[in-house]
Jmol script that loads the backbone (N, CA, C; Angstrom):
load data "model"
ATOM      1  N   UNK A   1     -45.873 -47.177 119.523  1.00  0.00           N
ATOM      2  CA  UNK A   1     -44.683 -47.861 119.064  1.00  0.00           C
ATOM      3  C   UNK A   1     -43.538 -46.853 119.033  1.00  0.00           C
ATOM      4  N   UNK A   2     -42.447 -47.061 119.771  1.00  0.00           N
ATOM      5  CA  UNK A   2     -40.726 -46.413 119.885  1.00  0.00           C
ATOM      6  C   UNK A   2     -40.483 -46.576 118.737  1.00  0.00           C
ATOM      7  N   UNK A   3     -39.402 -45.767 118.468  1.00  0.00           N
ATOM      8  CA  UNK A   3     -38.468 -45.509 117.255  1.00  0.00           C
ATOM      9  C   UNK A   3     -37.783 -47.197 117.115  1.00  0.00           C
ATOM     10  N   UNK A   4     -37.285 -47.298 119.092  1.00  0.00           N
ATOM     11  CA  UNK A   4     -36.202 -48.897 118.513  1.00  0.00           C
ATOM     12  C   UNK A   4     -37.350 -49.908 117.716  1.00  0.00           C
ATOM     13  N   UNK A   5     -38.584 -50.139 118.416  1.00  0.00           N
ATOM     14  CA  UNK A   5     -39.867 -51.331 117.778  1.00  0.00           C
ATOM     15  C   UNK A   5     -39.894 -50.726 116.627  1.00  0.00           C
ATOM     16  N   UNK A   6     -39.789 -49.835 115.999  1.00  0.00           N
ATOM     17  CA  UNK A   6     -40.359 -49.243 114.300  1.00  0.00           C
ATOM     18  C   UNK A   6     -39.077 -50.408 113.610  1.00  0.00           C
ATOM     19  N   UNK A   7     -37.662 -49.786 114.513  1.00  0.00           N
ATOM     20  CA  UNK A   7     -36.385 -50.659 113.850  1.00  0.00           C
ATOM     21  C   UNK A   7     -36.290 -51.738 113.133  1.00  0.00           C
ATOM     22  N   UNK A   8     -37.021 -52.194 114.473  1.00  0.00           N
ATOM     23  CA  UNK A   8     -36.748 -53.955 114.957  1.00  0.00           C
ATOM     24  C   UNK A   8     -37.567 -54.490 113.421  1.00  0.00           C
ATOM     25  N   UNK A   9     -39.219 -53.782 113.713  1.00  0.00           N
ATOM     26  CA  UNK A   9     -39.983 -54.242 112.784  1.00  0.00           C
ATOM     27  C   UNK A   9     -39.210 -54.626 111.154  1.00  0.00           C
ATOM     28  N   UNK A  10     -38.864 -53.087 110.862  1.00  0.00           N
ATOM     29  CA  UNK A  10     -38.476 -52.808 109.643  1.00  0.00           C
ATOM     30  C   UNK A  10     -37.357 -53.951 109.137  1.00  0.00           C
ATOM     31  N   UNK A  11     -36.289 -54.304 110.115  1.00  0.00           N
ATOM     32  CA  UNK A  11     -35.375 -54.913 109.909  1.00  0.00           C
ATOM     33  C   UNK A  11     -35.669 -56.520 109.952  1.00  0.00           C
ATOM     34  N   UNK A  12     -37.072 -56.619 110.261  1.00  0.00           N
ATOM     35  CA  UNK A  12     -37.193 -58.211 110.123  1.00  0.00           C
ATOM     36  C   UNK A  12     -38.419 -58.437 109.118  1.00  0.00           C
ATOM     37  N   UNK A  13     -38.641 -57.192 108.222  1.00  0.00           N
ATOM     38  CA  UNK A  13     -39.472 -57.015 107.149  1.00  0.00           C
ATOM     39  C   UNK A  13     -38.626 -56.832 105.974  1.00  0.00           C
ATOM     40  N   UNK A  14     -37.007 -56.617 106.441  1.00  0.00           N
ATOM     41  CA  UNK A  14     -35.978 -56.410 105.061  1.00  0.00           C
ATOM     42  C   UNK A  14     -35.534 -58.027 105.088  1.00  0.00           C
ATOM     43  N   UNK A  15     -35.199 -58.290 106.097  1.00  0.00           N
ATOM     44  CA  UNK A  15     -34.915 -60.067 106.506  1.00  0.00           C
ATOM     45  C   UNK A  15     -36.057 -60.843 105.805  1.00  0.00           C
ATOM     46  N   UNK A  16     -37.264 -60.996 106.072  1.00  0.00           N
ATOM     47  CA  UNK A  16     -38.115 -61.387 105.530  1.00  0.00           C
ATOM     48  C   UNK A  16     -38.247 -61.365 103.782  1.00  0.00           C
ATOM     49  N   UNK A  17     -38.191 -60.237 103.533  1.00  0.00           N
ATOM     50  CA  UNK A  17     -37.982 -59.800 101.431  1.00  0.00           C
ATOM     51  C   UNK A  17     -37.007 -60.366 101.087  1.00  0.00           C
ATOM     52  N   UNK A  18     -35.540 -60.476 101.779  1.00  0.00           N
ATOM     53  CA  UNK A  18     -34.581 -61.653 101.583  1.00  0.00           C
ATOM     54  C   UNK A  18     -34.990 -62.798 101.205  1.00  0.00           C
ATOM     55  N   UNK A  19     -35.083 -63.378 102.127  1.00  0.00           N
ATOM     56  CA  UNK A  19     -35.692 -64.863 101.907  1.00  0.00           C
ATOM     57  C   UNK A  19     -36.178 -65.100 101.106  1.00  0.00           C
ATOM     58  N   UNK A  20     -37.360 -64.361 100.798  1.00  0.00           N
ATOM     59  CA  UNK A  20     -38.241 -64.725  99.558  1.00  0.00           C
ATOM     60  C   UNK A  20     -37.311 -64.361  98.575  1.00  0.00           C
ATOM     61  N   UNK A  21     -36.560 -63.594  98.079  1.00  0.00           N
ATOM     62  CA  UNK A  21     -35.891 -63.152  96.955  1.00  0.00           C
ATOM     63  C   UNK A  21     -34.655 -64.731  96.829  1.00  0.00           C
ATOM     64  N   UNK A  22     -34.109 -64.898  97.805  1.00  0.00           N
ATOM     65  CA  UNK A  22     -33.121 -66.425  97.457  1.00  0.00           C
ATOM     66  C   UNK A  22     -34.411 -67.078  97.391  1.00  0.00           C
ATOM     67  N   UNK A  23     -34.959 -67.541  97.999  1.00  0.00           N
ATOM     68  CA  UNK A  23     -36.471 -68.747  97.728  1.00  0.00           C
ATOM     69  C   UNK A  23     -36.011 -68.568  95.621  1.00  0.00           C
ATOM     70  N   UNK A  24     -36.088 -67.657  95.648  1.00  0.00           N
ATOM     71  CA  UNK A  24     -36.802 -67.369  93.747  1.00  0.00           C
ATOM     72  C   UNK A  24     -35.736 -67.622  92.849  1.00  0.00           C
ATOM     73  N   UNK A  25     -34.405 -67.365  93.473  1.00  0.00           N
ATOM     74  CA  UNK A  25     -33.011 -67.731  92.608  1.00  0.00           C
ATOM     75  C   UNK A  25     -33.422 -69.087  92.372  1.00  0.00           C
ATOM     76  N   UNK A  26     -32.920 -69.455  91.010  1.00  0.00           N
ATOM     77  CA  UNK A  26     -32.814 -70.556  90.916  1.00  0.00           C
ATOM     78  C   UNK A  26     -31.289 -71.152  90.971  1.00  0.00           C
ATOM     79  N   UNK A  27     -30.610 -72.224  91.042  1.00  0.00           N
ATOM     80  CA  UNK A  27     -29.423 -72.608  90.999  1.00  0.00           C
ATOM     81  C   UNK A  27     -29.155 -73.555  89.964  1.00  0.00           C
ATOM     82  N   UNK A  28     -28.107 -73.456  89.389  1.00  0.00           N
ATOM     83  CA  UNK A  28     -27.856 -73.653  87.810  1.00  0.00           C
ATOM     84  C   UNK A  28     -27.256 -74.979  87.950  1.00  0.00           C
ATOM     85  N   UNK A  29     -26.530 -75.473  89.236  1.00  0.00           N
ATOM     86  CA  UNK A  29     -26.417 -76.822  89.412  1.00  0.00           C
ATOM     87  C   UNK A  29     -27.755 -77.697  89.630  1.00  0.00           C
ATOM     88  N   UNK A  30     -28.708 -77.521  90.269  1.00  0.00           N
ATOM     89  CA  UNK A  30     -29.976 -78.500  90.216  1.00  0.00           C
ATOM     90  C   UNK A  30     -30.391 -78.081  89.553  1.00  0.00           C
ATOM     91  N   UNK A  31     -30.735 -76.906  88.050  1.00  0.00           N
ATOM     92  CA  UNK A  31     -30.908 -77.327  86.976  1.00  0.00           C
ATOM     93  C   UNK A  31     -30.314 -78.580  85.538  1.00  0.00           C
ATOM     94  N   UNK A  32     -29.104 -78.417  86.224  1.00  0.00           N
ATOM     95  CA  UNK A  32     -28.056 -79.272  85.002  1.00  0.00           C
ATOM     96  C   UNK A  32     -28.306 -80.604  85.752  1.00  0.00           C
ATOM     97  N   UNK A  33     -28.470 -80.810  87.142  1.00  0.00           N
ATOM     98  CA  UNK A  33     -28.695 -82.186  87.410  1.00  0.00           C
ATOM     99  C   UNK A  33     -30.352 -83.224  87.376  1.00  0.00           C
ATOM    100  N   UNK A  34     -31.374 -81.839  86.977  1.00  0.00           N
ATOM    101  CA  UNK A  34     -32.141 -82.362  86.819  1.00  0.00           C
ATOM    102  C   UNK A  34     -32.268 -82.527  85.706  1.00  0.00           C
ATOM    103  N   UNK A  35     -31.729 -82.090  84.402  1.00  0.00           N
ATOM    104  CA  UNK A  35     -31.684 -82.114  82.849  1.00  0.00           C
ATOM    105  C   UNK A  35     -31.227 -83.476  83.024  1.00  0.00           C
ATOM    106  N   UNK A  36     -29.934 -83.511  83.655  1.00  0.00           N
ATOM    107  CA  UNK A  36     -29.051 -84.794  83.462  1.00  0.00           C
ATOM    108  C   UNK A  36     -30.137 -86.305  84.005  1.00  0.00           C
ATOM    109  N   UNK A  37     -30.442 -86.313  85.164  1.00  0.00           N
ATOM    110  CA  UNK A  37     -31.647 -87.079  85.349  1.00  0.00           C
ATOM    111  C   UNK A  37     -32.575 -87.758  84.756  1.00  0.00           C
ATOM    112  N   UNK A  38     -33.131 -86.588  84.033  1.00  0.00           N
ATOM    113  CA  UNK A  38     -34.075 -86.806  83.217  1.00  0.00           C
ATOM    114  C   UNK A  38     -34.131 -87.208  81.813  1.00  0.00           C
ATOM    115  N   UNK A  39     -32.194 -86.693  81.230  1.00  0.00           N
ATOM    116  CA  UNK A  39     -32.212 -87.560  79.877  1.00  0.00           C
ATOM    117  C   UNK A  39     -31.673 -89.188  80.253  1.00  0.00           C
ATOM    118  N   UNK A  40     -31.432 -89.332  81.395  1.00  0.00           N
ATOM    119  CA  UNK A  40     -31.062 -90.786  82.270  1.00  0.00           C
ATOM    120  C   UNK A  40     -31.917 -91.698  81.753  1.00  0.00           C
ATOM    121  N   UNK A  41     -33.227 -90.872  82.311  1.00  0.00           N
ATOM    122  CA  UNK A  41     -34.420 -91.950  81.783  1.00  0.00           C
ATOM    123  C   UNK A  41     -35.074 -92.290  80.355  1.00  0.00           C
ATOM    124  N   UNK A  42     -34.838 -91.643  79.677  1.00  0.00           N
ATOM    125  CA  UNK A  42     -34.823 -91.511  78.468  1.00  0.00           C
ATOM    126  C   UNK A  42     -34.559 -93.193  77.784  1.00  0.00           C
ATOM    127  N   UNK A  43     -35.331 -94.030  76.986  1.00  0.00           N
ATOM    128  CA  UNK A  43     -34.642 -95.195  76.687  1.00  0.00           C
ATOM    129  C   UNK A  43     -33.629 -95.086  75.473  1.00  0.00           C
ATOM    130  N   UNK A  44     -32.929 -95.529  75.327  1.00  0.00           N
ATOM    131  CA  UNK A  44     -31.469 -95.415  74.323  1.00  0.00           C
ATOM    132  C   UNK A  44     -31.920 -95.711  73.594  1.00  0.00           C
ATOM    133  N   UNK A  45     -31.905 -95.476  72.174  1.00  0.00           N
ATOM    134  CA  UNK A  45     -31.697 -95.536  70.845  1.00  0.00           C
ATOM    135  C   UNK A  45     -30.401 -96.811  70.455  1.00  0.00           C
ATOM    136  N   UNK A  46     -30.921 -98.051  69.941  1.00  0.00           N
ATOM    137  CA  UNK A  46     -29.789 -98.296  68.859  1.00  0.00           C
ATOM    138  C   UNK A  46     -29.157 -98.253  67.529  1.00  0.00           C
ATOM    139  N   UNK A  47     -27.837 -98.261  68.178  1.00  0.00           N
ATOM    140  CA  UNK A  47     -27.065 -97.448  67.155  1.00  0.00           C
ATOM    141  C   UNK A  47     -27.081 -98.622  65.993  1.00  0.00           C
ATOM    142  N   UNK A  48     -26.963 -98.189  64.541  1.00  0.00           N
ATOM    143  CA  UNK A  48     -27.258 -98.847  63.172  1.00  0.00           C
ATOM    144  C   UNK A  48     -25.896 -99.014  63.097  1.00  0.00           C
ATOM    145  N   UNK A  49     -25.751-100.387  62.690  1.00  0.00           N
ATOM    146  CA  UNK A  49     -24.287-101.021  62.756  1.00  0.00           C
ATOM    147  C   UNK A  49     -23.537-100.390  61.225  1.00  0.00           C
ATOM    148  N   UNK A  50     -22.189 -99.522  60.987  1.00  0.00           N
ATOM    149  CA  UNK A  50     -21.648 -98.857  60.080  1.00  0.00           C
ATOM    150  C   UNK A  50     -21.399-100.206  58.797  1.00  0.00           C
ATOM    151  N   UNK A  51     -21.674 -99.593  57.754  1.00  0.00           N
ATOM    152  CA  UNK A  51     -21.992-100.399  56.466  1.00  0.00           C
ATOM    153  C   UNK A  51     -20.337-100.523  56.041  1.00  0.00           C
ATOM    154  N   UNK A  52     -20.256-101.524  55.932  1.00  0.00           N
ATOM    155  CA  UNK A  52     -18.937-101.999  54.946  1.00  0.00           C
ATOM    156  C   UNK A  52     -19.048-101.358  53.241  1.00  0.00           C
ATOM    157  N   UNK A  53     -18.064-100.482  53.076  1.00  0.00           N
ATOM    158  CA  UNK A  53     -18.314 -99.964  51.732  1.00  0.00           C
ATOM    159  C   UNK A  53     -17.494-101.335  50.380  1.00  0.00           C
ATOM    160  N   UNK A  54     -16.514-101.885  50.987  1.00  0.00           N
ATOM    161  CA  UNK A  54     -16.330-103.101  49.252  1.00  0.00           C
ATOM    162  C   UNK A  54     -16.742-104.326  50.642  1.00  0.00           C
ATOM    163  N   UNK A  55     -17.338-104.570  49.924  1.00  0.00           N
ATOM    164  CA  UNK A  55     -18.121-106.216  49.837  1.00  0.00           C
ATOM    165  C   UNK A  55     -16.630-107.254  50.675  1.00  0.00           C
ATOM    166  N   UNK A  56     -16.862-108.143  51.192  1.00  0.00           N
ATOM    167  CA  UNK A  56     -15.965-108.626  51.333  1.00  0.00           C
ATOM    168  C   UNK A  56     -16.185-109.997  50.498  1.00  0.00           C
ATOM    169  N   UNK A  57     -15.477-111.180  50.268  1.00  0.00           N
ATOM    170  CA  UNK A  57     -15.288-112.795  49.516  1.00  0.00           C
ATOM    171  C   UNK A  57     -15.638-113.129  50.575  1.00  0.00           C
ATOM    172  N   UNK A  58     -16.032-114.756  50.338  1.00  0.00           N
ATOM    173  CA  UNK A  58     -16.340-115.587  51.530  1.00  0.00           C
ATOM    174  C   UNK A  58     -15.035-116.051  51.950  1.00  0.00           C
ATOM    175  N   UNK A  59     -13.672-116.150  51.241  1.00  0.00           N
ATOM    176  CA  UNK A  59     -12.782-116.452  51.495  1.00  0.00           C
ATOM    177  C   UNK A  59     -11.917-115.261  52.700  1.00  0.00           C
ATOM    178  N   UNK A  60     -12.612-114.306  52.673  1.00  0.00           N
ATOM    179  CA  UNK A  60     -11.852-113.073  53.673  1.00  0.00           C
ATOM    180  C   UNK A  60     -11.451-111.947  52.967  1.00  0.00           C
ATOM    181  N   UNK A  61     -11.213-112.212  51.237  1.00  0.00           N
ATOM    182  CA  UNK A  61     -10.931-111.005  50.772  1.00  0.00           C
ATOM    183  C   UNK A  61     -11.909-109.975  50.478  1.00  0.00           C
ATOM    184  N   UNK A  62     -11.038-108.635  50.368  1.00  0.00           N
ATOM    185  CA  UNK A  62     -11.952-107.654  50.014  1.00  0.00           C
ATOM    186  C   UNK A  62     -12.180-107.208  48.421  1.00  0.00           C
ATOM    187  N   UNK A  63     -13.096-106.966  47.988  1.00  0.00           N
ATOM    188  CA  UNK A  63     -13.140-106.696  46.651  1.00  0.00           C
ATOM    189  C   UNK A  63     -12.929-105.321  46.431  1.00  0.00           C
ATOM    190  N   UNK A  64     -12.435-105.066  44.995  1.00  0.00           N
ATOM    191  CA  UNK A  64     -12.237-103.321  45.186  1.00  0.00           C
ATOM    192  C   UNK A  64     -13.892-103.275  44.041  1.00  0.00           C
ATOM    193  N   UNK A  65     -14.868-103.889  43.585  1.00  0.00           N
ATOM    194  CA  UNK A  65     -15.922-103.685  42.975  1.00  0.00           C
ATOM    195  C   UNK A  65     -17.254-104.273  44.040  1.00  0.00           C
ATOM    196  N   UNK A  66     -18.160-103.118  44.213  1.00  0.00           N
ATOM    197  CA  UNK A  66     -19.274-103.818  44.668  1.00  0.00           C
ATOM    198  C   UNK A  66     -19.992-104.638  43.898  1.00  0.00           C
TER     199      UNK A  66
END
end "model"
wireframe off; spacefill off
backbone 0.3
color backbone group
């Protein structure tokens, strides 16, 4: 094996460690879109309807005593 084939080799063995090294990054956008996804499916909770604090009359008024 020549010095240029030792090259060639070496340089498609640094090319090669590349790849695998991005392969391993992860990306922070298809993390946030798979979070997002996945609380998608999630079934909703309903919300507890907010309590009237004075009582109201049957006539429409409000009382200032519960």
């Amino acid at each position: 094996m020549n010095s240029r084939q030792r090259y060639k080799l070496r340089r498609k063995e640094k090319r090669m460690e590349q790849r695998k090294e991005e392969s391993r990054k992860v990306n922070s956008f298809d993390v946030m879109a798979q979070i997002i996804f996945e609380l998608n499916k999630l079934p909703t909770a309903q919300a507890k309807p907010l309590r009237l604090r004075k009582p109201i009359m049957p006539n429409g008024d409000i009382t200032a005593r519960a």
